[in-house]
N, C-alpha and C positions, 0 to 999 in steps of 0.2 A: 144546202150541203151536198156534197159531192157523192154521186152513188154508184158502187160498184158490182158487179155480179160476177157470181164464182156459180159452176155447176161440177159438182164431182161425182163419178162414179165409179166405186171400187169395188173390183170382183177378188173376193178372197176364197181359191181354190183349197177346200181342204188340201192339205200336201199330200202327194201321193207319194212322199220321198219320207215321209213322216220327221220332215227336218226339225220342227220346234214345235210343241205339243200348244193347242190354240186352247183356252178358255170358251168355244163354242158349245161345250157339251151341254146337254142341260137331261137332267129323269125325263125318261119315258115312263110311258106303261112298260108290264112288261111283256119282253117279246116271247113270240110261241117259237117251240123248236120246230125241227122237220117230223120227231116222233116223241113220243114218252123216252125220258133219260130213262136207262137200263143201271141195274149194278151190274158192275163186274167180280166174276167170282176170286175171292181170295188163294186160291188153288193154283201155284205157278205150274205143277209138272201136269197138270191135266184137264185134258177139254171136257166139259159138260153138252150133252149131246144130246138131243132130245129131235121129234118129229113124228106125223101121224101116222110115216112109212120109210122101213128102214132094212136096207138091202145092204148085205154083205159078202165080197167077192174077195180074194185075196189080199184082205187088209186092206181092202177098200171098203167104206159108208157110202152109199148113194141114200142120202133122205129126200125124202119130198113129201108136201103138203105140212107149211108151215114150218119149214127146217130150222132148228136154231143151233148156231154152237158157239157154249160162252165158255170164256177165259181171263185170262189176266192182266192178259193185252187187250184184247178186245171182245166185243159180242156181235156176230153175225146172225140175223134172218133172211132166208129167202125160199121163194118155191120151190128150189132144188138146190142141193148142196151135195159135189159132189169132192170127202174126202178122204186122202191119201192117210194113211196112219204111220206110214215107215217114213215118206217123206215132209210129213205135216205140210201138204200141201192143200188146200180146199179150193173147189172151183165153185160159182153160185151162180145162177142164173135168175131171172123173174123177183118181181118186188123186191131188191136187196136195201136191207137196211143194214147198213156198220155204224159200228162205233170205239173209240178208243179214250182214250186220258183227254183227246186233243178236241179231235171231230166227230162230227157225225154225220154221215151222208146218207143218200140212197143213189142207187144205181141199178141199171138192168145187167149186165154183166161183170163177174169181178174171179179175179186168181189173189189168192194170197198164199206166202209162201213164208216159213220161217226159218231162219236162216243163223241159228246160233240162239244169240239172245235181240236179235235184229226180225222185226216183220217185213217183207215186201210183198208189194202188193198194185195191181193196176185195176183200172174200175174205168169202165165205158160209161157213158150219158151218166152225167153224175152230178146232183142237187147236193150239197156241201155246207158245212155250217163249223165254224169255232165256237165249239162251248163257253171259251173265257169274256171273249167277246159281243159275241153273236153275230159276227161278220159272214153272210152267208153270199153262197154263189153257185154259179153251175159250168160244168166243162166237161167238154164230147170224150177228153177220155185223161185221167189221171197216172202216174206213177208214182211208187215210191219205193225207192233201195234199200230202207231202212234209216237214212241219215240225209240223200237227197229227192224231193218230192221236184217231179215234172209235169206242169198242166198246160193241157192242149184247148184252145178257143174259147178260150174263159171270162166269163160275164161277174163282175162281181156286184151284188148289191150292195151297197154301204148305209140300206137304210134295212126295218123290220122287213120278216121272213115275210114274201108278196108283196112287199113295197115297191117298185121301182122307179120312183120320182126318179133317182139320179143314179147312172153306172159307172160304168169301168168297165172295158173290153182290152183283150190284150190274144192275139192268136198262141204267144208261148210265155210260157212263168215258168222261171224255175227257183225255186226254194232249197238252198244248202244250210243244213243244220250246224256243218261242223264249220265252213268258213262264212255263218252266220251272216250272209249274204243272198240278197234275193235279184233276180235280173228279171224284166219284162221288155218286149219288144211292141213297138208300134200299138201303144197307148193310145186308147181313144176313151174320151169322157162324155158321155149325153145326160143331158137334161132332159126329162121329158119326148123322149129320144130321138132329141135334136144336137148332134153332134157340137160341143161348142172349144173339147181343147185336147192336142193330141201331140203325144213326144215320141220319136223314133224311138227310143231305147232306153233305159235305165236301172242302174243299178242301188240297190238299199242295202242296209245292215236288219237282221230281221228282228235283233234286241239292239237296245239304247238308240241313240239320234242316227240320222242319214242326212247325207248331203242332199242337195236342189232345188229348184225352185222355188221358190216362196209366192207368194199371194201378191201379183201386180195390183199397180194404181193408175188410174188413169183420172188426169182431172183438167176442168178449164178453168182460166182465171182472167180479170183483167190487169194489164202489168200497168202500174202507174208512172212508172219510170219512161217508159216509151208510150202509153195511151191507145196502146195495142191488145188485142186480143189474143189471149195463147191456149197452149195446151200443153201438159205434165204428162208424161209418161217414166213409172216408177218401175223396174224393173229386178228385184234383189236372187242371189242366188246363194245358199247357205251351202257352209265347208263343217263338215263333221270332222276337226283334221285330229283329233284325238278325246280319249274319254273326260281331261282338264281343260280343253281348249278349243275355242270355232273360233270364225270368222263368216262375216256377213257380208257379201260385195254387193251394191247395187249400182245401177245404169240407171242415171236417171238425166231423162231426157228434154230439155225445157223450153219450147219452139223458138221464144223470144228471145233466149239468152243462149242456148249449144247446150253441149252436154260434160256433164259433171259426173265425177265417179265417187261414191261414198261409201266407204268400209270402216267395218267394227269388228276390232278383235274382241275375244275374251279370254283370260286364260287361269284356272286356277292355281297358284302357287303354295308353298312352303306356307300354311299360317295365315294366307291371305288370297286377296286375287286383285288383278289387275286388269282393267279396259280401257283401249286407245279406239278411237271413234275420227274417223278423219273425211273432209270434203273437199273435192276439187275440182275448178272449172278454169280449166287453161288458159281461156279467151273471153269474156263477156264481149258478145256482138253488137252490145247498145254500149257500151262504158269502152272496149277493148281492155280491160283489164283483169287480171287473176283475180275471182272470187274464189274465195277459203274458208275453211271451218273445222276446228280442234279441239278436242274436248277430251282428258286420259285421266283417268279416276287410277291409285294406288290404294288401297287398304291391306294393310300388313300388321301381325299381331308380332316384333320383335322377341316377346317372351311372355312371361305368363300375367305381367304388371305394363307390360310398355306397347303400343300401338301406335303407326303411323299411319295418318290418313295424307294424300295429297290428290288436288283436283285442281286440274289446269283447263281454261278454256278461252280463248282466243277467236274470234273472228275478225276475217277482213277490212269486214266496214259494217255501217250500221244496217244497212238494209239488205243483209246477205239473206236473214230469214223471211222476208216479204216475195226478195224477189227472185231466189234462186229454189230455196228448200222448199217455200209455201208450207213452212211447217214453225212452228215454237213462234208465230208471229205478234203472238200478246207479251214475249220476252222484255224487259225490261233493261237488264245488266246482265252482263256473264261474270261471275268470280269463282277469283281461282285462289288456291288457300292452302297452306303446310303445316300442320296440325300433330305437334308430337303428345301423346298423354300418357302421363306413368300415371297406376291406381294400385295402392297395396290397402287394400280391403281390412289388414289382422292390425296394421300399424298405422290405419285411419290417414294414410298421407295420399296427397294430388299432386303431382305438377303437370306443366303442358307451355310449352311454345306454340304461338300460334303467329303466321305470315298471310295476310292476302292481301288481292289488288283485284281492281274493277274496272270491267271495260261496259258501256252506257249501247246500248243497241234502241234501234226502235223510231219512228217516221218523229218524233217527238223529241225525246230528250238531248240535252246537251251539256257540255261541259257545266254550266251553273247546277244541272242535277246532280252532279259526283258531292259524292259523301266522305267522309273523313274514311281512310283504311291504316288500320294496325299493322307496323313492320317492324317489330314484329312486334309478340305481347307473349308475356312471362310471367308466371304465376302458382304459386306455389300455395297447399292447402293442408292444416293440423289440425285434427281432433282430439281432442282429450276427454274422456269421461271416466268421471269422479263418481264418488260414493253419494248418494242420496241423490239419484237422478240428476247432479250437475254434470253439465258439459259447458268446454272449451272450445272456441273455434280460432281457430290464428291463421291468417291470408294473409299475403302479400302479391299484388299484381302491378308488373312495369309494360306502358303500354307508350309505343314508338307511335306517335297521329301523324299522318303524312295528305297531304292534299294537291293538287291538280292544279289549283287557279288561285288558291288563297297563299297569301303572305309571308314569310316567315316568320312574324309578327304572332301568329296564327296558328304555330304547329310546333310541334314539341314530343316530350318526353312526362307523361304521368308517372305518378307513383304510387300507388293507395296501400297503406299497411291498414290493415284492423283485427281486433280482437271480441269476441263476443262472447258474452259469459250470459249461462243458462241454467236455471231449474227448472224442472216439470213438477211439480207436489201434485198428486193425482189424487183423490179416491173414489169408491164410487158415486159419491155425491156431489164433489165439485174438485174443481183444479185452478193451480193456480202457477204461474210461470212469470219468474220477474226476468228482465234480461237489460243486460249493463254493452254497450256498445261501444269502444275507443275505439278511434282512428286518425290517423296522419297521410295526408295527403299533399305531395309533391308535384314542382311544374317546373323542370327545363324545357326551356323553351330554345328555338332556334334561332332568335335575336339577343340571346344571351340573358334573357329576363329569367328571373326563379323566383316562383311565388309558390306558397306552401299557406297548408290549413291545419288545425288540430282541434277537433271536435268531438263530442260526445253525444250520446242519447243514452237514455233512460226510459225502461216502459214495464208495465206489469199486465197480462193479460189471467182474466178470469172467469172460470164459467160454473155453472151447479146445473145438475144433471137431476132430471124430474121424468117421471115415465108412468103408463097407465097404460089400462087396456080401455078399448072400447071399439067401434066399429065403426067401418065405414063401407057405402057403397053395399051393405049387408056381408060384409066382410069384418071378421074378428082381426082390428087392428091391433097393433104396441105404435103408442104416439111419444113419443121423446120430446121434450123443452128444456132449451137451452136458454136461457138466461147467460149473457154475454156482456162485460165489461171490461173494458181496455183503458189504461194512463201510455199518451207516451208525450217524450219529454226531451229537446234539442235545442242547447242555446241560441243564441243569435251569433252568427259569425258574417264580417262583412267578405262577401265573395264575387264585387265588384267588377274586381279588374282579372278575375283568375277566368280560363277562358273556359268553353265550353262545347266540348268534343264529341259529345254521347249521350249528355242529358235530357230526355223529353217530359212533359209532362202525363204522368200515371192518371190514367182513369179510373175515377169512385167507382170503384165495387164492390161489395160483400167483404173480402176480404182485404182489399186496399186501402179500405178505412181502418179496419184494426193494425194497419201498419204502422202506423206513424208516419210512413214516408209520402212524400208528395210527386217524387221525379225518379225518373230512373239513374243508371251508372252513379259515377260519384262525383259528377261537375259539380250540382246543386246536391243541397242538402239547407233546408228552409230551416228555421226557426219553427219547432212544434213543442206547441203547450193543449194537447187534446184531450179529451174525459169521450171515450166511443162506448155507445150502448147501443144493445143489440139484443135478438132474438133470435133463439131458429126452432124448428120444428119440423119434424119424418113422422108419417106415418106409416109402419112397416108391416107388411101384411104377416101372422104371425107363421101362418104353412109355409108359405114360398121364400118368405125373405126379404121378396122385390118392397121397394119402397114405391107407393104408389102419388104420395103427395110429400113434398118438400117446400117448405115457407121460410124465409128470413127475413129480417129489414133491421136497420141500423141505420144513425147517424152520429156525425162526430160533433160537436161543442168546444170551439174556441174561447181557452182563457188566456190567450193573450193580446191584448188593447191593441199590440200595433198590426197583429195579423187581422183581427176584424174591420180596421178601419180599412185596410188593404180588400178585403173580400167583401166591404158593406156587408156584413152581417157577421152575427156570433154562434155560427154554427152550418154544417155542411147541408149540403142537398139530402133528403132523405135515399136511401139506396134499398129497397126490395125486388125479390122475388119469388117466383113461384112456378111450379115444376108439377105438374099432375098428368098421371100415366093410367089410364083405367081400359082396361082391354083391349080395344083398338085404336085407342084415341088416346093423344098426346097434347100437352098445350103446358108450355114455353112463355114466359111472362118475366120481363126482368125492367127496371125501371127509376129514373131518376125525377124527385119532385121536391122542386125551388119553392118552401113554405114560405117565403119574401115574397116571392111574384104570384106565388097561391097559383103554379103551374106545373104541368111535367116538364123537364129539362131535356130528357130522352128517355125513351123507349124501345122497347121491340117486342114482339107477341109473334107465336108462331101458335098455328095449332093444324094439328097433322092426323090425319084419319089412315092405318094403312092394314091393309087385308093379305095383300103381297107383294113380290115384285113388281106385279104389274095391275094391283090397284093400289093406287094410293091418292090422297092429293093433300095439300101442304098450304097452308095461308100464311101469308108476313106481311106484318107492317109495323116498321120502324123509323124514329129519327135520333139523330145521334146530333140535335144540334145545329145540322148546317147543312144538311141535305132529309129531307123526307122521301121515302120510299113505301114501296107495296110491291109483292110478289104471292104470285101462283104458279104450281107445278105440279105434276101428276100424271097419273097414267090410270085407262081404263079398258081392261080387257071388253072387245067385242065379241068374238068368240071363243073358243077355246082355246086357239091358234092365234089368235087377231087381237092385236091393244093397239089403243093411243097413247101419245102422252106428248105434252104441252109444256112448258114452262115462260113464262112471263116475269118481267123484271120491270117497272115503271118508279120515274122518278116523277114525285107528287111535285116535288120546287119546282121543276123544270119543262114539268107535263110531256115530256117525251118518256119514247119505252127505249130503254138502255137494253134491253133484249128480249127477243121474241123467238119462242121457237114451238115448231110444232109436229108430228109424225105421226107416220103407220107403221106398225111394225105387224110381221107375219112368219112363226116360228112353229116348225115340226122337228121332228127327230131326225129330218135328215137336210134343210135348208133355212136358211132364214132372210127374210126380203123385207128392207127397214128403207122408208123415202124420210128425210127429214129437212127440213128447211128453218133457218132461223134468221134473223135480223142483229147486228150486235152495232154498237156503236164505236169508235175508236178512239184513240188520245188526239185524233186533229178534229175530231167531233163529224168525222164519216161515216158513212152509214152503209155497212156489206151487208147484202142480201146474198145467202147461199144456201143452194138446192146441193144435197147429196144423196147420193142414191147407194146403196149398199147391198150383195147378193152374195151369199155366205153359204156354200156346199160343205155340208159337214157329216160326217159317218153316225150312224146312230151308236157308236161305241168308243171304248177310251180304248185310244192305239197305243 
């Protein structure tokens, strides 16, 4: 097998433009201030003035030795305070500690001045802290007017108060309150403080989103198109262009191929929102051909009953995601789809039109994979409830099957009407629910054939409701048994020559057996003469609620002669399972067992041990039949900071591992540094080995 290496490395710069808020954050401890929070006094006309020494000269206060003066704006301490009373101006000197609604800082020298109902104020050598936050910093000397705040040589930490893994320097910031606009000049970021990213100039909004930069990519790949080795460079830069709408450009740069530019709008509307998502590469330097990519989602509520959804999505050619994006490369098909739905909730009615089309993407597939698509489909839905828990259900759905490669022989016009009549008889000890089934189904075909069906079913589903206390686990349980029997009932119709659009065959489970039915849509519909019995059983824990152990199992019992002879036997696979949740442990058990072959048919078992996010680990092994499988996954914290985690995927048939993956990760309150590496297998049965490496600078705080 052919084997490829991919090595990426993506550095995600917290944004300094605070363009789109990242899911990086994660609890700290908590952080310590620069002092003890102060109350402020509720007293607007008058300062609280206190010290161990207290001089008064023409309405001037000179205190000293532990000065304080609180207000309602703010609370000042310092060694010396020296204040105006006509001009409420105060000057401070030594040790100063402020604080307001906002901040708190200390500083060696400070003037504050009040100005109306406006404070200003400047403050030298100044340790700095957002209370909302806890965004702390320092700068050689501060302003503020009342409305615009000006800092001079300013270092910001983005991590706990003495932290400084990572900064932020900027010689000028200035902060506007009222045009809610913040500006910095000659931005530099250190790590460890080693300079690693820096912007001449920029401007933010200092509420809601800001325009800029976003978090590059860098990565290498091998192009298999050419048999060359490249490198990706992602470059995006976000547009705040109003409070309903942005836009996202990026550069993206792709050795082998040139460069391609990819933008996403979004925009809220009327009722709904809209996103158009677009990519373009002028020239492919291996193909010389325009590589493209389109993708615009509409979702619109017309009124309080009616909603349009539409998604269109198009690309070039099949291997645009391999080999230009290096992104969605496990893609399959793109469809795109026009989706009308009216829902009136009081008068129980549905309708909806529905149109899509498919385009096949992928080093794999080809025309013989296209699947039947709906052009369109119409479908209309009545409820009616009656007295004594009956209900009515009446559909009618016309559905246009259109296909690529197949015939007209082959494609047409369905019709399915049906009607469904229902009781629920309930009480608390047992229920019982018969239900009568009509339906007519039609077939214009595009060779001018018309074939049609009219069929019936019949089924009565029944259960008796049994309940007890006892324990479990040294837990005071409530166990509920259910006792479960099902009739359903479908004559024989020959459905030969009517074609087959959408029907697959339904897998036995739990609930599938008390169906009655065997396949899905309304191609097929089998001859059923079934008798299903069944169990189930919760054990509920009686304080909490949680159910901690859940059991079922059923089979179904064929009474009619010609479906046994077809199945070799008169009666279905056994179907159980079992569900048990006990404090940290999980285990998943569901199962099919062929009492003819005295085997299991299929399986799967999961059992899962988890403590938190990053302990946990998870066992699987299933077979469904025609492939056997085993999987492990998990994670294990090394230190406080430091976990693994693993996950593995091997197929038993085929003694290969269909995936392999493995990491470090290393997380604090202000970084995170994750290497991971995995192995995946692909649809031409190749084999990528790829190393990524990830370093994630993030604030100890939500911006």
């Amino acid at each position: 097998m052919k084997k490829q290496f991919a090595l990426s490395v993506i550095i995600l710069l917290s944004s300094i433009a605070n363009a789109q808020k990242q899911d990086y954050f994660v609890s700290c401890n908590a952080q310590s201030l620069l002092f003890p929070k102060q109350t402020l006094s509720k007293d607007s006309k008058n300062l609280d003035v206190s010290a161990e020494h207290i001089e008064v000269a023409d309405s001037n206060y000179i205190l000293t030795g532990n000065a304080i003066i609180n207000s309602s704006a703010y609370h000042l301490t310092a060694d010396k305070i020296n204040l105006q009373k006509n001009t409420q101006a105060s000057q401070a000197s030594g040790n100063i500690k402020f604080q307001n609604n906002d901040i708190m800082l200390t500083s060696d020298e400070a003037i504050i001045e009040k100005q109306g109902v406006k404070t200003q104020a400047m403050f030298e050598q100044v340790d700095f802290q957002h209370l909302k936050n806890k965004l702390s910093a320092q700068a050689q000397k501060i302003t503020n007017d009342g409305n615009k705040q000006t800092l001079y040589s300013v270092t910001y930490e983005l991590c706990p108060v003495g932290n400084q893994d990572w900064i932020m320097k900027t010689p000028k910031m200035t902060l506007d309150a009222d045009a809610n606009q913040g500006i910095a000049e000659d931005i530099t970021i250190e790590f460890m403080g080693v300079p690693i990213f820096y912007y001449p100039y920029y401007e933010w909004q200092l509420k809601g989103r800001s325009s800029g930069f976003m978090a590059p990519m860098f990565a290498t790949f091998d192009d298999a198109g050419s048999g060359k080795s490249g490198y990706q460079i992602r470059i995006p830069y976000y547009f705040n262009i109003a409070p309903d709408r942005d836009f996202l450009l990026t550069f993206n740069h792709v050795s082998t191929r040139g460069e391609a530019l990819e933008g996403k709008y979004r925009q809220l509307i009327d009722n709904g929102r809209v996103e158009i998502n677009g990519h373009y590469l002028d020239e492919d330097k291996i193909s010389k051909k325009r590589r493209w990519y389109f993708d615009t989602k509409l979702d619109l509520s017309l009124n309080d009953t009616t909603k349009l959804d539409i998604i269109s999505k198009r690309v070039s050619d099949k291997l645009y995601f391999n080999e230009i994006a290096h992104d969605n490369t496990s893609t399959n098909s793109l469809s795109s789809s026009v989706n009308l739905v009216y829902q009136n909730q009081e008068e129980n009615l549905n309708a909806a039109i529905f149109a899509e089309n498919e385009q096949l993407v992928g080093e794999k597939n080809d025309e013989n994979d296209i699947e039947y698509t709906r052009v369109p489909e119409i479908s209309i839905s009545k409820k009616v409830q009656g007295l004594g828990a009956r209900e009515s259900n009446f559909s009618m759905i016309s559905t246009k099957f259109k296909h690529k490669t197949k015939p007209s022989s082959a494609t047409g016009m369905r019709t399915h009407a049906q009607a469904t009549f229902t009781r629920n008889i309930k009480t608390n000890a047992y229920s019982l629910q018969p239900k009568l089934e009509v339906s007519k189904t039609e077939y214009a075909m595009d060779d001018d054939t018309n074939r049609d069906r009219s069929i019936y079913s019949f089924g009565v589903d029944t259960k008796l409701f049994f309940e007890r206390d006892t324990n479990l686990f040294g837990k005071k349980i409530i166990q509920t048994l259910t006792p479960r029997l099902s009739y359903n009932y479908t004559p024989h119709k020959d459905q030969s020559k009517l074609p087959n659009f959408d029907s697959e065959e339904i897998t036995n489970t739990y609930e599938n057996l008390f169906s009655g039915k065997e396949y899905t849509g309304f191609d097929k519909i089998e001859k059923t003469n079934d008798i299903t019995l069944g169990v189930e059983s919760d054990f509920i824990d009686q304080e909490t609620g949680q159910t901690h152990l859940t059991l079922n199992i059923a089979q179904a019992h064929y009474l009619d002669e010609k479906k046994v002879k077809e199945k070799g036997k008169n009666h279905s696979n056994i179907v159980a399972n079992a569900n048990l949740a006990v404090n940290k442990f999980t285990f998943n058990n569901a199962l099919a067992y062929d009492t003819k072959a005295n085997k299991t048919a299929k399986h799967y078992n999961a059992l899962s041990y988890t403590s938190n996010a990053r302990k946990f680990i998870t066992l699987t092994h299933g077979d469904d039949g025609e492939q056997k499988s085993a999987g492990v996954y998990g994670a294990y914290p090394i230190t406080q900071n430091t976990h693994v985690f693993a996950d593995v995927n091997r197929s038993l048939t085929d003694s290969i591992n269909s995936k392999k993956t493995a990491g470090l990760a290393y997380e604090s309150c202000c970084w995170i540094m994750r290497i991971k590496r995995f192995k995946e297998i692909t649809a031409l049965d190749k084999f990528y080995n790829v190393t990524k490496f990830e370093f994630v600078l993030k604030p100890s705080f939500k911006l």
